[in-house]
C-alpha positions, 0 to 999 in steps of 0.5 A: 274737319276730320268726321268730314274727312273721314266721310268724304273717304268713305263715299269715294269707296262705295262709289268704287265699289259700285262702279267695279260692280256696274262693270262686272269687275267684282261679282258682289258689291261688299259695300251693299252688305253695310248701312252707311247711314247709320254708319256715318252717323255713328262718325258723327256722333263720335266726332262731337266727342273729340277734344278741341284742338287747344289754343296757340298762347299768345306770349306776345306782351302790348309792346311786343304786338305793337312792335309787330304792327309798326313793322308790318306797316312799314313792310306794307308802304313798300319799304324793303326787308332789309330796311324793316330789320333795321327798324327791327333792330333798332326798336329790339335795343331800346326795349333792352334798354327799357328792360334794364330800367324796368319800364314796361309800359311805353306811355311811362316813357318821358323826354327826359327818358328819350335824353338818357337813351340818346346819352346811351346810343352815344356811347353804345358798343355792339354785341362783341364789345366793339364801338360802333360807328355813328351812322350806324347809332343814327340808324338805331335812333331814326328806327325809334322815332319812327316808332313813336312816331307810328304810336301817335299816329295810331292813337297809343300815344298822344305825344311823342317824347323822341320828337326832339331828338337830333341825329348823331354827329357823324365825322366823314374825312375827305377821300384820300384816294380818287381818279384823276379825270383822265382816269374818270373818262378812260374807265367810262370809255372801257367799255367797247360799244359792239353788238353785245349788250352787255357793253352798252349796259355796263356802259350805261352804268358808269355813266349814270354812276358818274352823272348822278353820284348815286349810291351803289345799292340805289343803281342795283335797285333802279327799275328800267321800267 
């Protein structure tokens, strides 16, 4: 690419040089005084001596690349990145977890195994030595199984030894505090339904919000289309 390079350069200055000549812009064409043949051959010659570009090392290990493979193909069925970085995070604790055991390898991993990390994830504390709730350990768990889940389907492993595992208990109270229905139908009739969309849209909002109990995030992501 850079003997071509250079010859590509080269050309466009002869023909500039004869295009200024052909239009009396230059008396002389210097370029005409020059063997360009010989010259380009000598860049090609001297271009089989240059040393190669060296490889990029993969320092990436088998359960790293597989890592890479399972989130590239959750990002290509459509999940979205904040989903493929739960996955993410979720399989960088377990190989932590593998790390500390000194297991390599993930055809060594056993249901027995797969018990013992579930006894972990159930005690787990975050990065700042703060307990985490439960949903968020269910979301570390959920990550993994897909995992395993990919590498049977692909054909690294022909069983799954998180197959049995079951989601963490998670304790969710009662709200303490909600509206009354007088309140309900008051804010849902705030908006003032004029010429300006904007109205209809908020009103459009809190009555798909009240009518279907969806998620926040789920009506942020709604395609109207």
């Amino acid at each position: 690419l850079v003997v071509r390079s250079q010859k590509e350069r080269l050309r466009c200055i002869v023909r500039l040089f004869r295009y200024l000549n052909r239009e009396a812009i230059l008396k002389d064409n210097p370029a005409d005084k020059i063997d360009w043949e010989n010259y380009y051959k000598d860049i090609e010659e001297k271009g089989k001596t240059l040393p190669e570009k060296p490889k990029e090392e993969n320092n990436l290990t088998e359960r790293d690349e597989l890592k890479v493979k399972f989130l590239q193909y959750k990002k290509g069925r459509g999940k979205s990145a904040k989903t493929v970085d739960q996955y993410k995070k979720a399989i960088e604790v377990f190989f932590n977890y593998l790390d500390e055991k000194g297991i390599a390898n993930l055809a060594q991993i056993s249901k027995r195994m797969m018990s013992d990390y579930y006894i972990y994830l159930a005690n787990y504390v975050g990065v700042r030595g703060e307990p985490v709730c439960n949903g968020y350990k269910n979301h570390l768990l959920w990550g993994v199984k897909l995992f395993f889940r990919f590498l049977v389907c692909d054909e690294y492993l022909t069983k799954d030894p998180g197959i049995d595992l079951e989601s963490i208990k998670e304790e969710r109270g009662l709200p303490t505090n909600y509206m009354n229905e007088k309140e309900v139908f008051e804010l849902i009739n705030k908006p003032r339904l004029n010429h300006d969309p904007l109205s209809y849209r908020d009103k459009a909002i809190l009555e798909v919000l009240f009518s279907t109990a969806i998620r926040c995030n789920e009506l942020v992501s709604m395609n109207i289309e």
